[in-house]
LUMTI-834591 format. One record per residue (C-alpha): x, y, z; residue in three letters. Coordinates in steps of 0.05 Angstrom, whole numbers, padded with zeros to 5 digits, always signed. Layout:
XYZALA/...
***
This chain:
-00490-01447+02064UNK/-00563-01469+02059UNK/-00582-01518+02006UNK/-00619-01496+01952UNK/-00688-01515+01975UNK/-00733-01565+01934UNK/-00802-01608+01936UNK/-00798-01670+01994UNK/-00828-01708+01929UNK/-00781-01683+01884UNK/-00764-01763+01870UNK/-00823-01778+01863UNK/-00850-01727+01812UNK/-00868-01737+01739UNK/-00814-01718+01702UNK/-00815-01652+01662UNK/-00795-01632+01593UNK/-00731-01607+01611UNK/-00727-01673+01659UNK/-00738-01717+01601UNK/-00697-01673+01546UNK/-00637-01680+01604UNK/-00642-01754+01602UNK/-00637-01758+01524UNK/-00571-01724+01533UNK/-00540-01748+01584UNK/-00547-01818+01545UNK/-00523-01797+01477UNK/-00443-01809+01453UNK/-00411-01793+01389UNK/-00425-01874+01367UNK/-00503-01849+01375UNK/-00503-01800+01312UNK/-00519-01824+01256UNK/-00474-01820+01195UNK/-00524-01764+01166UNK/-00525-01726+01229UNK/-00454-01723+01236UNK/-00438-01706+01171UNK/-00496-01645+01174UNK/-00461-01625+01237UNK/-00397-01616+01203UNK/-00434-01579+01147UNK/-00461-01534+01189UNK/-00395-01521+01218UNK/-00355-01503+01153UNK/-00415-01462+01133UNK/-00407-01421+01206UNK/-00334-01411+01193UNK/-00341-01381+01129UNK/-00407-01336+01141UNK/-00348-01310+01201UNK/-00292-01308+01149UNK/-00344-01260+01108UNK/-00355-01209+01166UNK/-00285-01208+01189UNK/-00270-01142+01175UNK/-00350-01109+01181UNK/-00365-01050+01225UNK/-00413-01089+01272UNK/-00364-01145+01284UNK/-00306-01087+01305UNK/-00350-01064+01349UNK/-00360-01129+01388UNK/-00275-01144+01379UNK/-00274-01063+01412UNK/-00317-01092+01471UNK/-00290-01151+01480UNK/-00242-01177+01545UNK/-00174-01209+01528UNK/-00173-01288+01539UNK/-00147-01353+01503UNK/-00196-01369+01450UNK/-00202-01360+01381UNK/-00253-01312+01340UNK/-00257-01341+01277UNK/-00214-01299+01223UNK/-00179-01252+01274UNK/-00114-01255+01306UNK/-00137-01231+01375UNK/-00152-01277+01434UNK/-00211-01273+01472UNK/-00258-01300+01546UNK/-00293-01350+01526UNK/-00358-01320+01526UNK/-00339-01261+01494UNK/-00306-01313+01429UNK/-00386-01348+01428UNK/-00409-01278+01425UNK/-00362-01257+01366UNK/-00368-01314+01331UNK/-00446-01328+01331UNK/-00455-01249+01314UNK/-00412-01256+01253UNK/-00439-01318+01235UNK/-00505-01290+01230UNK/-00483-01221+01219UNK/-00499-01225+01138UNK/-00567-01271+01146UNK/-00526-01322+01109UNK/-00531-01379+01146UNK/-00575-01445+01157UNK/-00642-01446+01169UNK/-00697-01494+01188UNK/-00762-01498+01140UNK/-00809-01509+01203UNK/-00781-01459+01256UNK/-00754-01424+01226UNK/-00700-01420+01269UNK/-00620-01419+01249UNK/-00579-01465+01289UNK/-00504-01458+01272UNK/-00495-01389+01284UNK/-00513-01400+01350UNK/-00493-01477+01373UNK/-00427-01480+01333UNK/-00395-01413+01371UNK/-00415-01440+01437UNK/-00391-01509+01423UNK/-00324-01483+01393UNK/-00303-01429+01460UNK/-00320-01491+01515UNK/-00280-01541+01469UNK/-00220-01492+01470UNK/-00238-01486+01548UNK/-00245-01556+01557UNK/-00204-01584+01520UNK/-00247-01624+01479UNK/-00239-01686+01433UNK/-00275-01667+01363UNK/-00319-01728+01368UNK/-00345-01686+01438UNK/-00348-01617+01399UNK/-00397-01660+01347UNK/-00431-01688+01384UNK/-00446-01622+01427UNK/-00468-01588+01358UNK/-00514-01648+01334UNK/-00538-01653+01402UNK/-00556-01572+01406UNK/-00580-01560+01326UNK/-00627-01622+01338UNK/-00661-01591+01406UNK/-00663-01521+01370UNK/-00705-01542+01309UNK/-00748-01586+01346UNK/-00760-01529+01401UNK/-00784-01485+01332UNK/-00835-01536+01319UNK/-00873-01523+01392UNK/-00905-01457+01374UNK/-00900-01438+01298UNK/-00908-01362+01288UNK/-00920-01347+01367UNK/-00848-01324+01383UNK/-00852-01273+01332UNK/-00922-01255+01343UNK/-00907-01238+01417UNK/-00847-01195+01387UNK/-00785-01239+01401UNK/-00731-01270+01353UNK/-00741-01338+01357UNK/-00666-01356+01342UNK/-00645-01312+01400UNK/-00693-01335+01455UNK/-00695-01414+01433UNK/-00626-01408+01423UNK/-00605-01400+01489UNK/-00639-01462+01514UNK/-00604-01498+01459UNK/-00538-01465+01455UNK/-00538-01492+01528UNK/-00556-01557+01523UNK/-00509-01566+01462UNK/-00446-01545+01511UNK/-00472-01581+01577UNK/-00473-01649+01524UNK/-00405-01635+01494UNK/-00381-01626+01570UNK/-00403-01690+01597UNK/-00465-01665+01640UNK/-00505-01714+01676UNK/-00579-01714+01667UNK/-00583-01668+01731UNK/-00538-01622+01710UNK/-00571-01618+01639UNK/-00629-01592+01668UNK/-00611-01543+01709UNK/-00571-01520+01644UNK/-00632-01515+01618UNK/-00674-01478+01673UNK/-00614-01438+01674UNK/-00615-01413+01605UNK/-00691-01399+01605UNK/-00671-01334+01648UNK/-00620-01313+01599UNK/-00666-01324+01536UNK/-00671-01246+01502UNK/-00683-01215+01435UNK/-00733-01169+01413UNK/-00744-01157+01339UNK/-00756-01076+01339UNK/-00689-01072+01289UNK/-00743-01093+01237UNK/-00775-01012+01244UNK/-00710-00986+01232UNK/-00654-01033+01204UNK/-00610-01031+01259UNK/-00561-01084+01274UNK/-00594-01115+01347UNK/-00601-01182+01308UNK/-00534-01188+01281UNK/-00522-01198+01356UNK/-00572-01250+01373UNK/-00543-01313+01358UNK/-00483-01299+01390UNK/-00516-01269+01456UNK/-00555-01341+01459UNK/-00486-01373+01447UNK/-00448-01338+01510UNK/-00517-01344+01547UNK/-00520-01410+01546UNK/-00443-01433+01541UNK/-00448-01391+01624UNK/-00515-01432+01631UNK/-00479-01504+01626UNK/-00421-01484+01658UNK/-00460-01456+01721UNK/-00504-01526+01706UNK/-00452-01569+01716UNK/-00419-01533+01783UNK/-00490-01540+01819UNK/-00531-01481+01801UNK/-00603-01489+01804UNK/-00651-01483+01753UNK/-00727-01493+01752UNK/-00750-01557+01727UNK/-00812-01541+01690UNK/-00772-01484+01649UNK/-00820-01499+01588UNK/-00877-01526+01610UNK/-00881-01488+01681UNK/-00940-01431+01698UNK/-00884-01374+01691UNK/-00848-01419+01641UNK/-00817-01396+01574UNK/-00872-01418+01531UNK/-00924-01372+01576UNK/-00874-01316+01566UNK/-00852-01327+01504UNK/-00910-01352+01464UNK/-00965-01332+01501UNK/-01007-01338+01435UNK/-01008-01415+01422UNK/-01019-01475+01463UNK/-00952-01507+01455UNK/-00941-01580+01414UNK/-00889-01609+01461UNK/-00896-01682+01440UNK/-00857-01647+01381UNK/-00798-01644+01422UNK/-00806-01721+01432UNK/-00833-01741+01368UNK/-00777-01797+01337UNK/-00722-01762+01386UNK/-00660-01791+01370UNK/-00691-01832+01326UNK/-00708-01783+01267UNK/-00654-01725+01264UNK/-00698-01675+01246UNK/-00637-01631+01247UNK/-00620-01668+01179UNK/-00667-01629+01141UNK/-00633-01569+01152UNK/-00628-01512+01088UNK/-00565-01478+01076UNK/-00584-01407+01043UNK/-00566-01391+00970UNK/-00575-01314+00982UNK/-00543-01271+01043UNK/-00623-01241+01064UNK/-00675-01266+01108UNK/-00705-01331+01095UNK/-00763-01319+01069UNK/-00742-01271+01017UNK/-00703-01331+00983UNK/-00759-01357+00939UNK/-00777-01295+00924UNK/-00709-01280+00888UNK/-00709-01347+00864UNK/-00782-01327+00814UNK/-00756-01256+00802UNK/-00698-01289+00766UNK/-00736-01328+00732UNK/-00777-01284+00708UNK/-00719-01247+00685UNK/-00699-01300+00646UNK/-00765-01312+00610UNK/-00745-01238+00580UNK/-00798-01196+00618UNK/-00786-01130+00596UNK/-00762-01088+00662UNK/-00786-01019+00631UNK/-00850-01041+00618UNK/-00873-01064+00687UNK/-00937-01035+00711UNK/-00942-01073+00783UNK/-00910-01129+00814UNK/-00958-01175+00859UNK/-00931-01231+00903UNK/-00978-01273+00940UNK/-00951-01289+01013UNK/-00961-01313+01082UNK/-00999-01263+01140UNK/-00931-01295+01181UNK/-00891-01249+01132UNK/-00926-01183+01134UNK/-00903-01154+01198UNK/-00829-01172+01186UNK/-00820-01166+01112UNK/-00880-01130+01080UNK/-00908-01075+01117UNK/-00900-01020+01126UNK/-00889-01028+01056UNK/-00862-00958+01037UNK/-00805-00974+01076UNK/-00792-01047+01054UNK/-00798-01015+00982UNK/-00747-00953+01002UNK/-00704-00992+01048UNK/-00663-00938+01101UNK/-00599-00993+01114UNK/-00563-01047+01072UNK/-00578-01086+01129UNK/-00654-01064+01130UNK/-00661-01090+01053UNK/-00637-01158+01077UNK/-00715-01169+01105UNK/-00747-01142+01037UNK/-00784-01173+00997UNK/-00792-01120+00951UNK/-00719-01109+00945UNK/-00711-01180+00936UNK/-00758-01187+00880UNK/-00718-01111+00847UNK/-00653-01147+00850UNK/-00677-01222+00826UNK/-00705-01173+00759UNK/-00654-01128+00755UNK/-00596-01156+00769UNK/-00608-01233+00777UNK/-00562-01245+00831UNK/-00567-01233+00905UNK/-00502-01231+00940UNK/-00460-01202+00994UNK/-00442-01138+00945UNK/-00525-01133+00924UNK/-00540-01116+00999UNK/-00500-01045+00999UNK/-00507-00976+01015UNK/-00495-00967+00943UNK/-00549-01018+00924UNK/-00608-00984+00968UNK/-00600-00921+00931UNK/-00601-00951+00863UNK/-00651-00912+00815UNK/-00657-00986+00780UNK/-00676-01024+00831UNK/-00719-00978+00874UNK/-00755-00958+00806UNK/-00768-01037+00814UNK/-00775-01044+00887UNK/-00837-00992+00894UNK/-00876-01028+00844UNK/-00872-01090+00890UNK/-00942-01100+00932UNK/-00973-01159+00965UNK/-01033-01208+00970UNK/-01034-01254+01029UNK/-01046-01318+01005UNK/-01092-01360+01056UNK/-01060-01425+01034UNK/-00996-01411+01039UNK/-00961-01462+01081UNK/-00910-01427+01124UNK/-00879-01446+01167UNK/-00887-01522+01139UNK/-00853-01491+01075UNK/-00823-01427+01049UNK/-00855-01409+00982UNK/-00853-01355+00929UNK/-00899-01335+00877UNK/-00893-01267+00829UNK/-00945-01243+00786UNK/-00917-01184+00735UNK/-00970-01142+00702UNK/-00939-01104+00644UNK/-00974-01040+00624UNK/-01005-01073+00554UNK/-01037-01127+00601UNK/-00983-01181+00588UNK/-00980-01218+00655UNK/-00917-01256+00672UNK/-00921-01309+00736UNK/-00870-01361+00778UNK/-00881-01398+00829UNK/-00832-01445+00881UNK/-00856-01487+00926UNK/-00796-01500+00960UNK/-00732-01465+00988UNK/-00671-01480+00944UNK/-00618-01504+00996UNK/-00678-01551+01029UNK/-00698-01614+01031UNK/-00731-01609+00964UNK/-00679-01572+00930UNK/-00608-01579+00974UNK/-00541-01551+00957UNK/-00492-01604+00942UNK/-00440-01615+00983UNK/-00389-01586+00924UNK/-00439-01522+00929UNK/-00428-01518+01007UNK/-00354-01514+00992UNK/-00359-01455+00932UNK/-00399-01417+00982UNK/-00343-01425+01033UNK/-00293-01401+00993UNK/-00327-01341+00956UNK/-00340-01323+01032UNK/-00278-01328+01048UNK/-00243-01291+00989UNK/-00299-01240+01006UNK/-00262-01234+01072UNK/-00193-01225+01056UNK/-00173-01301+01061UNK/-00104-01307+01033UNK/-00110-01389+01024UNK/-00185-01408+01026UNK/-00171-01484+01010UNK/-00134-01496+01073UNK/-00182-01456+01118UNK/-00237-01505+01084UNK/-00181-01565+01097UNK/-00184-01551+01160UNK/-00252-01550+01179UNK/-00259-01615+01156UNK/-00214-01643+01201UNK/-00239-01616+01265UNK/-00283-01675+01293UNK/-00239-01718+01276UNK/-00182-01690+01317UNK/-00170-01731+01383UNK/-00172-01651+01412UNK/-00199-01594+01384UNK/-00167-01539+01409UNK/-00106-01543+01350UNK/-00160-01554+01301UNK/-00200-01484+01317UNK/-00130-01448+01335UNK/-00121-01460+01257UNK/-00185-01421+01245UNK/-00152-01352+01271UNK/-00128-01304+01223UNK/-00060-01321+01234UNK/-00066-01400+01246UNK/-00019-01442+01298UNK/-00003-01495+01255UNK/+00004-01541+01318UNK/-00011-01612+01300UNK/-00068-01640+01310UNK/-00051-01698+01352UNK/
***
């Protein structure tokens, strides 16, 4: 058989982006990560396993178990065994199934749901150490925020899910690092997975459940990427930068900031600054919720209301404004998940926003619709998304009384972060919310993955009935 064909100069060429990313991983070992990386990593992890512990037993995730082919490895919560791919599909869909998990103020982009799932199905296949499965996570969360810096707002604009398509490239690279690639294999895993990149964000007109399945499409797509990496598949070597290149395709919109990707790399974990979500709905619609309730408890009188203003970014309008009759009447559970006027109704009315607020029963609520159709918008020129993720609510009551909060920060973020005992009482109201018989030891046991000399025992004990091998 022919050799793939290739530049006589190929040697001597500059290297490209994917070149120089491939060269960064090759080098890196589990001594490299910092203490703060590592222990985000393993954050990030327990968070994944219990957003997959919450959707266990919800109709989107049965449909992917009814799909799936037989195989050896684990989806998280279930007793079934599963291909590889078809566990990093499972796993990343459930993870970010109830738009509970991490995200990054910046991107915004969410990492676990898609590098922990691929990580976990090749260190089953592999038979990885958990210092490799960490350092294949911090390696693939640290490439995916930094890829969200290149183009802020483009991937959307051009009508794509930025998790989805960006995760592919890093869901790949995260796998061919905790495999061992070399630097040439690395980057063909990475050429590679620029062909498998997909995700369109139509659900938005209609509430379907397409990006439910995004994260864990990028995790299969780019666990097959490495793997076909590694065994000599070749990928183009100007994936990012090239003239047909992802960028061009993907973010047509915006000259791209690569020096971004190279800014401090392995140097500053940008990864560190990673937010864990207080509230199971899209990202932005967290600070929101965060002034409706307080609001609420300043005593503003519900009945009262004459209009609801919140001042917000042009990024939001197209995905969680407009067209506004519908983000005020949302058709799905799912669908009010990307409100911000259902957000702001059940921050009022309710002040909570969990799993249970995000219900068939909850969209056709005469409260908080009564509340959610007074909601409109201002964009706010100054608003600093995707830097930051701000809220600001301005109540008008029908006497003229006006009522106003502002954040200027996510809660769960750098300025505001969950504490690491808050990490663990989401965990295991997720997992009681799934049917968890003994959430403690589920929790246990994520905590002692990367430290097992292999992890295959370690994520067996992560199945709904748990092999309680040891983990020697």
């Amino acid at each position: 058989m022919a050799a793939a064909s290739r530049p006589d100069n190929a040697e001597t060429l500059s290297p490209t982006l994917s070149e120089q990313l491939a060269t960064w991983g090759a080098g890196l070992t589990p001594e490299a990560i910092p203490t703060g990386m590592a222990d985000k990593a393993e954050a990030i992890l327990t968070d994944v396993v219990g957003l997959c512990l919450a959707a266990r037993h919800t109709d989107y995730v049965a449909s992917i178990l009814a799909a799936a082919e037989p195989g050896n490895h684990v989806a998280i919560g279930h007793a079934g065994r599963y291909s590889a791919a078809d566990a990093a599909l499972i796993n990343g869909t459930a993870a970010h199934g109830e738009d509970f998990d991490d995200t990054f103020e910046g991107g915004p982009v969410h990492s676990g749901a898609v590098v922990v799932p691929a990580v976990l199905a090749v260190a089953e296949r592999g038979n990885l150490s958990g210092a490799q499965t960490m350092l294949g996570i911090a390696a693939g969360i640290e490439l995916l925020c930094r890829l969200g810096l290149v183009t802020p707002k483009a991937i959307h604009k051009a009508g794509f899910h930025p998790t989805a398509v960006l995760g592919a490239l890093a869901s790949s690279f995260a796998v061919g690092v905790a495999i061992g690639a070399d630097a040439k294999a690395l980057k063909n895993t990475l050429g590679i997975a620029g062909s498998t990149a997909s995700g369109i964000i139509e659900y938005l007109g209609d509430g379907s459940s397409t990006k439910r399945m995004h994260a864990g499409w990028a995790a299969q797509s780019g666990m097959r990427a490495a793997l076909m990496g590694r065994a000599g598949f070749v990928g183009p070597r100007a994936v990012l930068e090239g003239e047909h290149g992802f960028f061009r395709a993907f973010a047509p919109s915006l000259a791209p900031r690569f020096d971004l990707l190279f800014d401090g790399l392995g140097e500053n974990w940008i990864a560190e600054t990673i937010t864990f979500k207080p509230y199971p709905c899209g990202t932005m619609v967290q600070p929101y919720i965060d002034c409706a309730k307080k609001l609420r408890a300043e005593g503003v009188p519900l009945e009262a209301i004459d209009t609801i203003i919140c001042f917000t970014s042009d990024g939001y309008v197209h995905r969680l404004w407009e067209p506004l009759a519908m983000k005020q009447t949302p058709p799905t559970a799912y669908a009010a998940k990307f409100s911000i006027p259902f957000g702001v109704a059940l921050g009022l009315a309710r002040g909570t926003a969990g799993l249970s607020d995000f219900s068939d029963a909850a969209i056709a609520d005469p409260a908080l619709l009564s509340l959610s159709r007074r909601v409109s918008y201002v964009v706010d020129p100054a608003d600093p998304y995707p830097a930051r993720f701000t809220g600001h609510v301005r109540i008008t009551l029908v006497d003229g009384t006006v009522f106003e909060a502002r954040q200027d920060h996510m809660r769960g973020g750098v300025d505001a972060p969950l504490g690491r005992d808050e990490l663990d009482a989401k965990f295991l109201a997720n997992a009681r919310y799934g049917g968890i018989d003994d959430p403690a030891a589920m929790l246990a046991r994520c905590g002692q993955l990367f430290a097992a000399p292999k992890a295959a025992p370690a994520i067996a004990g992560l199945s709904a009935s748990p092999v309680l091998e040891s983990l020697t």
